[in-house]
C-alpha positions as CSV (number, residue, x, y, z in Angstrom):
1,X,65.2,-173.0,55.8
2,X,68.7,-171.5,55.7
3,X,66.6,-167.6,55.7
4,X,64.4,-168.4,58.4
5,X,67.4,-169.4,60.7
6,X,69.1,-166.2,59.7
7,X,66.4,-164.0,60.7
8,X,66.0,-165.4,63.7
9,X,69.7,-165.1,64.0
10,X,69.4,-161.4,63.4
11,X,66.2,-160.8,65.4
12,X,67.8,-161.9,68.6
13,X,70.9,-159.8,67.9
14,X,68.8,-156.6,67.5
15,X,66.7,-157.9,70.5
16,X,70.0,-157.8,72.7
17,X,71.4,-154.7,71.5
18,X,67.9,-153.2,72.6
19,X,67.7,-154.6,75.8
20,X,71.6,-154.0,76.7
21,X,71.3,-150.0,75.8
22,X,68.2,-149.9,78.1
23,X,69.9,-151.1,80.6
24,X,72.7,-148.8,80.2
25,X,70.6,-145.6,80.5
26,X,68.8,-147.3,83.2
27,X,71.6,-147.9,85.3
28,X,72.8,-144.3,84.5
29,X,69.8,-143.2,85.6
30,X,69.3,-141.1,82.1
31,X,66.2,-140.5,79.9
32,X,65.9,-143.0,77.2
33,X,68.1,-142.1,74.2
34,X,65.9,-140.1,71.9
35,X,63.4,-139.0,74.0
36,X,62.4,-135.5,76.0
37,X,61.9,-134.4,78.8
38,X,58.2,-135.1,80.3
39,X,55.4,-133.1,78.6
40,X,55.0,-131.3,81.7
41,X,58.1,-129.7,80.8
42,X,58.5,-129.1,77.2
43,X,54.7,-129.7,76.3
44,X,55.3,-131.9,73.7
45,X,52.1,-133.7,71.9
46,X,51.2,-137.1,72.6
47,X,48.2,-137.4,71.4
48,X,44.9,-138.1,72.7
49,X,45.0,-139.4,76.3
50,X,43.6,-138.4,79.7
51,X,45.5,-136.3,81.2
52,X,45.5,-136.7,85.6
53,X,44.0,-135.3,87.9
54,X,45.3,-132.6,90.0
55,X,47.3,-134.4,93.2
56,X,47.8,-133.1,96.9
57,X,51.3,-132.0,95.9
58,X,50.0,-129.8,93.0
59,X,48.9,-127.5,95.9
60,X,51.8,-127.5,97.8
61,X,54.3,-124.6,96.3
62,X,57.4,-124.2,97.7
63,X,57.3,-122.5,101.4
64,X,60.3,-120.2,100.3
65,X,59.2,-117.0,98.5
66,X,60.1,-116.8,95.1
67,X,61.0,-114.0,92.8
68,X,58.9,-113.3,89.5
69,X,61.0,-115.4,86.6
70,X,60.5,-112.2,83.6
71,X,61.3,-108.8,84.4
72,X,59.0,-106.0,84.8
73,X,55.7,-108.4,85.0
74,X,52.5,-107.2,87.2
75,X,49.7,-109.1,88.3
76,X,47.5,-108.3,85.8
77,X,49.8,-110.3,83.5
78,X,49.8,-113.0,85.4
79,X,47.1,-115.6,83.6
80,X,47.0,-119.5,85.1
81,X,46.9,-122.0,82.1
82,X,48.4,-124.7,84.3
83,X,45.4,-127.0,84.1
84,X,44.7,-126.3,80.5
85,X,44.8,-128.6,78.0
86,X,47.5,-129.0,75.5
87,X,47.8,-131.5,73.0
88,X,46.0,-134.0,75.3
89,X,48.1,-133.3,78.7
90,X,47.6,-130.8,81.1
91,X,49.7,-127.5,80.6
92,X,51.3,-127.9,83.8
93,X,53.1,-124.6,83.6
94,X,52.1,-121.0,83.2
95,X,53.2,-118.9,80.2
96,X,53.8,-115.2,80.8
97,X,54.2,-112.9,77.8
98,X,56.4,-110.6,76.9
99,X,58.2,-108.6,74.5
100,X,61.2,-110.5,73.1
101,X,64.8,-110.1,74.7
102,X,63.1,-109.3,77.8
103,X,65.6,-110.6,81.0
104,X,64.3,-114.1,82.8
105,X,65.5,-113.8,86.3
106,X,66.2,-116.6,88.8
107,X,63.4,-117.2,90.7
108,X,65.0,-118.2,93.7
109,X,68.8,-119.4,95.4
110,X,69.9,-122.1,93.5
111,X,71.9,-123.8,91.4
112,X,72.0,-124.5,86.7
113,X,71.6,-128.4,86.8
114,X,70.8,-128.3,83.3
115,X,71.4,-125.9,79.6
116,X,69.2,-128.0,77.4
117,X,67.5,-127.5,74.0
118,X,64.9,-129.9,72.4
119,X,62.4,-129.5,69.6
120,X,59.4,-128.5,71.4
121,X,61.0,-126.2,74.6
122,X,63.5,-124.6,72.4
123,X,66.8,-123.5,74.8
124,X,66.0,-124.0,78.6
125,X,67.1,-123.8,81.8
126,X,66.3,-126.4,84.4
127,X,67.4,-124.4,87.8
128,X,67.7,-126.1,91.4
129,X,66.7,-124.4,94.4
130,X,69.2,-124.9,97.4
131,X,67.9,-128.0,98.5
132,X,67.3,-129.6,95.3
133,X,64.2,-130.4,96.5
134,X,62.7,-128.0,93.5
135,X,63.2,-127.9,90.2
136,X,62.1,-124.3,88.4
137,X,62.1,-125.2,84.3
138,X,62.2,-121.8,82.2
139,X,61.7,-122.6,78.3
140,X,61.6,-120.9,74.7
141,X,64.4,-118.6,75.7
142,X,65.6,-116.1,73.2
143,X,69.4,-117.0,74.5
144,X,70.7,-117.3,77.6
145,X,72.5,-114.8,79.9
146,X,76.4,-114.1,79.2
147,X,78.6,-117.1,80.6
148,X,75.9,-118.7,82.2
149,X,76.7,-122.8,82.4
150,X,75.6,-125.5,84.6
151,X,76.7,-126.1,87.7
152,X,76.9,-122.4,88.4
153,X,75.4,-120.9,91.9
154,X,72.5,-118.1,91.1
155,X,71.0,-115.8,93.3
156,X,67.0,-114.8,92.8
157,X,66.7,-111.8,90.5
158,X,69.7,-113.1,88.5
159,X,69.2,-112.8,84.9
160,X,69.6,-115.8,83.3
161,X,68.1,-115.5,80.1
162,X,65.9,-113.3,77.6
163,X,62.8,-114.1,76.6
164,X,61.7,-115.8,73.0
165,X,60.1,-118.2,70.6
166,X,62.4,-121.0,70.6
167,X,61.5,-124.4,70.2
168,X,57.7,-125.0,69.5
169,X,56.7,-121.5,70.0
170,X,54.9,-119.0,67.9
171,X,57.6,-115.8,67.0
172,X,54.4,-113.9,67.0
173,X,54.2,-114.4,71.0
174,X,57.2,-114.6,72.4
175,X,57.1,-115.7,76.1
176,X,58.5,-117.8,79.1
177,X,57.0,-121.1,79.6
178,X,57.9,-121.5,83.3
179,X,57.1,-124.6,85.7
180,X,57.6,-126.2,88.8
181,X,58.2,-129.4,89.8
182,X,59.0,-131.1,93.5
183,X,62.1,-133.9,92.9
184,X,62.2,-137.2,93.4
185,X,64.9,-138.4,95.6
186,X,66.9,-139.4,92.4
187,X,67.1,-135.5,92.1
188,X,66.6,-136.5,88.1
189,X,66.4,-132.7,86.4
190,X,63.6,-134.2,83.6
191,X,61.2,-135.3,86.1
192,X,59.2,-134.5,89.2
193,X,55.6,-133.9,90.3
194,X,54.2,-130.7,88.8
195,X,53.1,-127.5,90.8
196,X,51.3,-125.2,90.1
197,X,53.4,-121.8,89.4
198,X,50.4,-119.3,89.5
199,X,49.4,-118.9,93.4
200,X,53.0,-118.4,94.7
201,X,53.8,-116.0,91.4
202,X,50.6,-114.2,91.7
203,X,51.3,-113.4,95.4
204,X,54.6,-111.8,94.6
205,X,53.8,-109.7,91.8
206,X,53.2,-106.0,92.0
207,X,49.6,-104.6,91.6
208,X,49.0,-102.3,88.7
């Protein structure tokens, strides 16, 4: 009998301790200890599920003209894989190729909000536009650009990076996995609704 009241005993404690820490990253409006950023960031596998279908705002790229995030990129390297599927979730991103240590540029005005590395998106850089009303999300990065730290003011066509393989990326194909997401009015740097990066990218990059 005496067992049965001390698992119970210890079963609620653990219970508590659960509850309480949620409500601690809750309130701090924080991603749950542990966990990544959403798959439409860092593409991390989830396994089989449905992924959704495209929304209104998945159309809707920003109004402001944005610079191309890898240097020396034309259109013909452009490729959209933002609907593809990956690991049973939509790619939401476009991944642009090239060599490795090649400079990632700021795509527009803005400022870091975030220097994070995870297992599957490798060192990134989560970038706000002016109005922190975008978020642009630049992943598998070789290393980033000399001094660069968050809270720092960019301008578009800054370097902040060099192209790589980090994270879940194959070395043989280095690349930048770059995406676009519209903020919530929490302005939360791990979450947003996903746009598609291709149209606005494709209609500032120089023909062959």
């Amino acid at each position: 009998m005496r067992w049965r009241t001390t698992g119970v005993f210890w079963v609620s404690v653990v219970t508590a301790v659960v509850s309480l820490s949620y409500l601690v990253w809750k309130a701090a409006g924080l991603p749950p200890p542990g966990a990544e950023p959403p798959a439409a960031l860092l593409q991390r596998i989830q396994g089989p599920a449905p992924w959704p279908a495209p929304s209104p705002a998945d159309a809707s790229p920003p109004s402001e003209r944005l610079g191309m995030p890898v240097q020396g990129i034309r259109r013909s390297d452009l490729r959209d894989s933002y609907a593809e599927a990956r690991g049973g979730h939509r790619h939401e991103a476009i991944d642009i190729l090239a060599p490795r240590g090649t400079p990632v540029l700021a795509v527009a005005d803005g400022t870091i909000a975030k220097l994070f590395k995870s297992v599957a998106g490798g060192l990134t850089v989560y970038e706000f536009d002016r109005t922190a009303t975008y978020c642009y999300y630049y992943a598998h990065l070789d290393r980033y650009a000399e001094g660069l730290r968050q809270g720092q003011s960019v301008r578009r066509g800054e370097r902040i990076g060099h192209v790589g393989s980090s994270g879940d990326a194959s070395p043989k194909a280095p690349h930048l996995h770059f995406a676009i997401l519209r903020l919530g009015p929490e302005k939360h740097w791990w979450e947003g609704v996903p746009i598609n990066p291709y149209p606005p990218l494709l209609n500032v990059a120089p023909k062959n």
